[in-house]
C-alpha positions in Angstrom: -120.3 42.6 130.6 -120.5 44.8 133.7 -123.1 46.8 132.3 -125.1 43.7 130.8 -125.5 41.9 134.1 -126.6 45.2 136.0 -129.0 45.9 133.3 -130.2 42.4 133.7 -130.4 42.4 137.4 -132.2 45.7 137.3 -134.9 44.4 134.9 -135.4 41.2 137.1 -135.7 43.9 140.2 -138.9 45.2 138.0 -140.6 42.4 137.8 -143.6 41.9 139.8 -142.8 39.3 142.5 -146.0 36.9 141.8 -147.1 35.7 139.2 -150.6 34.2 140.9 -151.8 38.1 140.3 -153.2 37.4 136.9 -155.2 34.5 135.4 -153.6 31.4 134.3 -154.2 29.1 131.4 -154.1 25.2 132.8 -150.3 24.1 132.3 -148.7 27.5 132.7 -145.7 27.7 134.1 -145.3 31.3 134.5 -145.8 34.7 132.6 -143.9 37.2 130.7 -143.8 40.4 132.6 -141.8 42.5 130.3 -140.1 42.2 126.8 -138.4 44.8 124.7 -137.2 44.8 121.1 -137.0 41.4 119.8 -138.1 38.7 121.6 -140.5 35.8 121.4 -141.4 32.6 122.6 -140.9 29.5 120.7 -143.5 26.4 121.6 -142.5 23.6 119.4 -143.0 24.6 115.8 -144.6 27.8 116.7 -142.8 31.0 117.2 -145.3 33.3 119.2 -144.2 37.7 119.6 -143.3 37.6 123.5 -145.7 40.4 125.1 -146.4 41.1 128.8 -148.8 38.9 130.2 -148.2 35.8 127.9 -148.2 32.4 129.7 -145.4 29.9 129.1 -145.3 26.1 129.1 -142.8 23.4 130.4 -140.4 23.2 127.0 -141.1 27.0 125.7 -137.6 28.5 124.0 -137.1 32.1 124.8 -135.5 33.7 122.2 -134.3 37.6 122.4 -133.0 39.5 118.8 -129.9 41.6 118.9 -131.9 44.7 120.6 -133.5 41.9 122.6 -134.6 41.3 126.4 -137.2 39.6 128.3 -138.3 39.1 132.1 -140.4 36.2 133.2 -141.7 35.0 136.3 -143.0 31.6 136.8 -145.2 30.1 139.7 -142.4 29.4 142.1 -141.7 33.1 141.6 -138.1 32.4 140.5 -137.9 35.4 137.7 -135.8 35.6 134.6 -134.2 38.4 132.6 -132.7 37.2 129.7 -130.8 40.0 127.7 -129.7 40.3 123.8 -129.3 37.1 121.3 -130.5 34.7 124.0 -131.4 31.1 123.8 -133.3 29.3 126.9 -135.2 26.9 127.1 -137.5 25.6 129.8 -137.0 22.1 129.8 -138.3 21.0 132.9 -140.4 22.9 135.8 -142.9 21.3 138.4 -144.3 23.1 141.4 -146.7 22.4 144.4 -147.8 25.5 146.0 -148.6 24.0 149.2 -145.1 22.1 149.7 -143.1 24.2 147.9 -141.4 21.2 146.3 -140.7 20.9 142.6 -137.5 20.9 139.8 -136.5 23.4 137.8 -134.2 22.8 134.9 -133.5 25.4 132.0 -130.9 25.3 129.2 -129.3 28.6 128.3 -127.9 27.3 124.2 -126.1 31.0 124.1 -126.6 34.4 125.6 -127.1 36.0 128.8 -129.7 35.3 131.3 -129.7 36.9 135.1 -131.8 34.8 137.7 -133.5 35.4 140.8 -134.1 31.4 142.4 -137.6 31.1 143.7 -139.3 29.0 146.4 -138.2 25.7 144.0 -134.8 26.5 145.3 -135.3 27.0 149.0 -137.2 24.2 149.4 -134.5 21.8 148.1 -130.7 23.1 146.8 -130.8 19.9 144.3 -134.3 21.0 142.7 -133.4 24.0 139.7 -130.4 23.4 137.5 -129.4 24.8 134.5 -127.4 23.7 131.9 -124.7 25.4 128.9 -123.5 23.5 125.9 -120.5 22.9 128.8 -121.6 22.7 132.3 -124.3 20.9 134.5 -124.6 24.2 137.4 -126.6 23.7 140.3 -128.6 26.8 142.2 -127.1 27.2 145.8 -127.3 30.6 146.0 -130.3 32.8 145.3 -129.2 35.5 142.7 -127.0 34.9 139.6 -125.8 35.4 135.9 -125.1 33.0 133.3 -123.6 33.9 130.7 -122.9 31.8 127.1 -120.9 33.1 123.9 
């Protein structure tokens, strides 16, 4: 477990810290920075190969294989890593740039994701959530793992 959340933390560490850098499609909630073995993106009936650079949407499932990992930032530049036979999903995410203000809410079904909170977070404690087939948690903090077997 040890290993699996510094290996997580580490990959989150890569990521680039905005995600403004590159072009965005209208409705893009953030990008995927990095993905290795298996991993895609599922947007409703569609199950799209997650590669660097790929925008994602407000309901997108990210889903990682056995020798799976990805790392995403979105807008707020909050940045996921989510590591081997993972299940999140984006449920909810709103942002203004100029306020800051928004909500952020992700279910993690199974797996292990490792979060850095963005400026969603700082600008409100109640605004990014994320929920397991058990618990409601909210983001107080800045950095954290969640794990779900």
């Amino acid at each position: 477990m040890r290993n699996r959340v510094c290996l997580s933390l580490a990959m989150i560490a890569g990521l680039s810290t905005s995600a403004s850098a590159q072009l965005r499609q209208p409705g893009d909630i953030g990008r995927v920075k990095v993905s290795m073995g298996g991993a895609s993106i599922e947007r409703g009936a569609t199950k799209i190969p997650a590669t660097a650079g790929l925008g994602l949407k407000t309901g997108d499932v990210l889903v990682t294989g056995k020798t799976g990992r990805v790392g995403v930032t979105f807008n707020d530049n909050s940045r996921f890593s989510a590591g081997p036979n993972s299940r999140i999903a984006v449920e909810d995410f709103e942002f203004d740039s100029t306020t800051h203000q928004g909500r952020f809410l992700t279910r993690v079904n199974k797996g292990t994701v490792a979060i850095v909170s963005g400026q969603i977070a700082k600008a409100d404690k109640n605004a990014m959530r994320v929920k397991t087939p058990t618990a409601l948690l909210g983001v107080r903090g800045t950095r954290f793992v969640v794990e779900v077997n």
